[in-house]
C-alpha positions in Angstrom: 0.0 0.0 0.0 1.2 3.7 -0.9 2.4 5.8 1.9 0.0 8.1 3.1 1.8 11.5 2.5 0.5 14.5 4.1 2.0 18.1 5.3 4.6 16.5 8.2 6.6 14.8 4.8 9.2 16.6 4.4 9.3 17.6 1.0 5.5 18.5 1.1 6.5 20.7 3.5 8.9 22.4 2.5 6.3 22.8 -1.1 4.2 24.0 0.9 6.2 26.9 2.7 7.6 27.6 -0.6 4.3 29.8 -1.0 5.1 33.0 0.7 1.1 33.7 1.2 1.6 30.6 3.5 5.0 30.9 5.2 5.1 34.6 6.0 1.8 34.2 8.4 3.0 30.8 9.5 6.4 32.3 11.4 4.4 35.1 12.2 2.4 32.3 14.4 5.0 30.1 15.4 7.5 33.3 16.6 5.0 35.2 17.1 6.1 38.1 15.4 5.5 40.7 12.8 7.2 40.2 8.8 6.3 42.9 6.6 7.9 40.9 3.8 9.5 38.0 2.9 12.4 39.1 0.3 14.1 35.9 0.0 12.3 32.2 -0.3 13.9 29.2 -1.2 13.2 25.5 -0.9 15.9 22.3 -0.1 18.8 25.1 0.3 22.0 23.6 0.4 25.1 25.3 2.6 28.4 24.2 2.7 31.9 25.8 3.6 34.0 24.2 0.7 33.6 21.3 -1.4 35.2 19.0 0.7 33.0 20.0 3.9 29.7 18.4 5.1 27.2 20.3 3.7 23.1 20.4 4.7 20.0 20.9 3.0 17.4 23.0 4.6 13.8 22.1 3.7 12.8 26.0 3.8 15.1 28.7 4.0 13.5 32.4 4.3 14.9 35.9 4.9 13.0 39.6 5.4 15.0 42.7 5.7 17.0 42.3 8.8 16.3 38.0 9.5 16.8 34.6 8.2 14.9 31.7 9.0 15.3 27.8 8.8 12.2 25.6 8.7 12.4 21.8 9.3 10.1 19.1 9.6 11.7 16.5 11.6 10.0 12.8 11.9 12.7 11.0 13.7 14.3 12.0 16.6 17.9 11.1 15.3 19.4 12.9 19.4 21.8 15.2 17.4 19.5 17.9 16.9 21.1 20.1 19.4 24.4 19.6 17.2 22.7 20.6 13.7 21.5 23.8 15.1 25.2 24.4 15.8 26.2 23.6 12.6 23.4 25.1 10.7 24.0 27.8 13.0 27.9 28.1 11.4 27.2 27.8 7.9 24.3 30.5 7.9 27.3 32.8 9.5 29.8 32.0 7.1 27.7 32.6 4.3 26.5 35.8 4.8 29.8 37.7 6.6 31.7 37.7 3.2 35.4 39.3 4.0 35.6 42.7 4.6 32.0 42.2 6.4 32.1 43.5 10.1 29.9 41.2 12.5 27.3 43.6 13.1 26.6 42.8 9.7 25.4 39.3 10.6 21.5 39.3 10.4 19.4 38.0 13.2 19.1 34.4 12.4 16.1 31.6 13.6 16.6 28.1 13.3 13.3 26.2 13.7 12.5 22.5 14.0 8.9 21.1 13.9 9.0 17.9 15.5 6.8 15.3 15.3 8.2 14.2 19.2 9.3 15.6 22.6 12.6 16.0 21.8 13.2 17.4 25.5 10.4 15.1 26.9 9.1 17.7 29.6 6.0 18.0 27.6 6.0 21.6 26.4 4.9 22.7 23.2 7.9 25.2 22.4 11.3 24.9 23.7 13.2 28.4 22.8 16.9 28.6 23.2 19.2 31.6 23.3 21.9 32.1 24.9 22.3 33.3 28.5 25.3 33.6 31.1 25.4 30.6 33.3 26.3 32.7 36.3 23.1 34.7 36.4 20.6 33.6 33.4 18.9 37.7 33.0 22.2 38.5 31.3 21.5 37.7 27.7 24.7 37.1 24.8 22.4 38.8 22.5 24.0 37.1 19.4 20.7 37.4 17.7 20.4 33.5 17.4 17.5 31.2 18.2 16.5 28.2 18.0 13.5 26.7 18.4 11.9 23.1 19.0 8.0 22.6 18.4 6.5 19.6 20.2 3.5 18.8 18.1 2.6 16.2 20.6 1.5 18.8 23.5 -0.6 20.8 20.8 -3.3 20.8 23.4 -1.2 22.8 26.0 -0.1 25.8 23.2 -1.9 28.9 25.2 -1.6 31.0 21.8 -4.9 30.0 19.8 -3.3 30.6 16.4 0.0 28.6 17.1 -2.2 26.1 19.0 -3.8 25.4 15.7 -0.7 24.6 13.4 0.6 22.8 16.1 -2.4 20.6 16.3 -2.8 20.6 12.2 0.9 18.3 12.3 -0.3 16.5 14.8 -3.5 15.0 13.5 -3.6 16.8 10.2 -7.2 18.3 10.5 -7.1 21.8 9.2 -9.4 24.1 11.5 -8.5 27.7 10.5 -8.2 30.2 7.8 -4.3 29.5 7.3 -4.1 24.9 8.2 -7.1 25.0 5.4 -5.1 27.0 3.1 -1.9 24.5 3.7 -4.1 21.8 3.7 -5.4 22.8 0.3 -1.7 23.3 -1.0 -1.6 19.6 -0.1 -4.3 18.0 -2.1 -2.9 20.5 -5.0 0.4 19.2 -5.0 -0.8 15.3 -4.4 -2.6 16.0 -7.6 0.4 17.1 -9.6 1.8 14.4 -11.9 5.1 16.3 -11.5 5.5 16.7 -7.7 4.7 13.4 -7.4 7.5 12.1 -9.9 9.8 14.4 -8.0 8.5 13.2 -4.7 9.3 9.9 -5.8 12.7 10.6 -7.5 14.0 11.6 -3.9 12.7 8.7 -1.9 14.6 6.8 -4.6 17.6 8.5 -3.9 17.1 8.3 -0.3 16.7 4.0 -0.5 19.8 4.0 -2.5 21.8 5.9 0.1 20.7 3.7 2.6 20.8 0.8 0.6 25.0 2.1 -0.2 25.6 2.3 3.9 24.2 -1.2 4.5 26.8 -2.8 1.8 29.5 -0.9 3.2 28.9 -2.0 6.9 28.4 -5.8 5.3 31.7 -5.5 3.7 32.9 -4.4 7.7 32.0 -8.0 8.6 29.1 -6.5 10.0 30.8 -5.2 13.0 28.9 -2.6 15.9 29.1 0.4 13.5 27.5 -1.7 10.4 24.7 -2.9 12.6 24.4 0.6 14.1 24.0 1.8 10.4 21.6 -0.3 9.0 19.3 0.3 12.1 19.6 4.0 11.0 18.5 2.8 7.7 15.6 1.0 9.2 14.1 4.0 11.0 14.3 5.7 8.3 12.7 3.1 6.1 10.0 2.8 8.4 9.4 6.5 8.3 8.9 6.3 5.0 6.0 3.6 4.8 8.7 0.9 3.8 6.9 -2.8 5.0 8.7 -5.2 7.7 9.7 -7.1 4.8 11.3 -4.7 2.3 13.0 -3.6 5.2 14.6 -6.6 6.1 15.5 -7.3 2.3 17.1 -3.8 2.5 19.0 -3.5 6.1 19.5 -7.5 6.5 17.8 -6.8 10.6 15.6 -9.5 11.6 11.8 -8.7 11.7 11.9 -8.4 15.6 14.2 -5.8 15.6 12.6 -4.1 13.0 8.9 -4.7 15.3 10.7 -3.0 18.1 12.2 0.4 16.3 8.3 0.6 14.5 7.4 0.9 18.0 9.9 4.0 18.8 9.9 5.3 15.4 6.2 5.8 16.0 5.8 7.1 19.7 
């Protein structure tokens, strides 16, 4: 059977946001602050130093006249979020303080993840991080950098009615307002596109491939720790996807109890 794909896919999403009617109120929600306009909107944006360093692909990256924002969807919680916001954090610095910039030249940058989990697990619907002195937390850095975890799960305890309502949209994709009807429109649209959906297609492609490359090279490792660590990445990944127990196993070489078990932690 076809996986189901709705707004939390990623690339749907980041479609989606690519629709600056859409995005600009949606961070005016989720921030809750005021854009007067977006001048800068592009989808799967790719930063990297140098050819030779690890790069990343944002699923939305937007700026206005003095900001930038970075939207993700996130399914899985992989535990190295806190670490991507570092890095994302870097390579949005290095690409905009060209040399000869000064550093009050580096815009005020938001890095935002909307996660399908409670990455923190204290059951709060927005975890907001800037930084602060540890000896006496009122003293802000003021670096201009936040970043910002959405917990779809506790949608219900979101006191903001507006944010309450996207939050609640990824969570059980029922669209109750002016702007999740809009999205939710922008869904059906695209799922009715012969194109997206070849594109759609071409990437999941290219995503089984990957992981189908990483489980050969940890067989040819005799399939030590770090080959069985890897095709368990694979697996949650597959299973995110809408892969079944079988094709799995066919494509990380796990048995189907192991796979049973990560469905069940994969899906929490």
């Amino acid at each position: 059977m076809e996986k189901e794909i709705t707004i939390t896919d990623n690339f749907m999403f980041a479609t989606v946001m690519k629709d600056e009617s859409v995005c600009r109120p949606f961070l005016e929600r989720m921030l809750e602050i005021s854009i007067e306009k977006i001048v800068y909107l592009e989808r799967e944006k790719d930063l990297r130093v140098d050819p030779y360093s690890k790069g990343i692909r944002l699923d939305v990256h937007v700026k206005d006249s003095t900001r930038v924002f970075c939207l993700e969807m996130q399914c899985l919680d992989r535990k190295d979020l806190p670490l991507r916001t570092r890095y994302y954090q870097s390579l949005q610095d290095i690409s905009f303080l060209d040399k000869g910039n000064v550093y009050v030249d580096l815009p005020e940058t938001y890095i935002l993840f909307v996660c399908l989990f409670d990455m923190f697990g204290k059951g709060i619907p927005v975890y907001t991080f800037e930084n602060s002195c540890v000896e006496d937390r009122g003293i802000l850095l003021n670096d201009k950098c936040h970043k910002v975890f959405y917990n779809v799960k506790a949608w219900e305890k979101e006191t903001n009615p507006e944010r309450r309502s996207l939050l609640k949209y990824f969570h059980d994709k029922k669209a109750e307002d002016d702007l999740t009807r809009c999205m939710q429109e922008q869904v059906i649209h695209n799922l009715n596109l012969r194109e997206w959906r070849k594109e759609h297609m071409t990437i999941e492609q290219e995503i089984k491939l990957q992981a189908r490359y990483a489980y050969d090279d940890g067989k040819a490792e005799g399939l030590s720790q770090g080959a069985h660590e890897k095709a368990v990445e694979t697996a949650r990944s597959a299973i995110a996807m809408g892969l079944s127990v079988e094709q799995i196993v066919k494509l990380t070489g796990l048995s189907d109890e192991e796979i049973e078990k990560l469905k069940v932690t994969v899906q929490q």
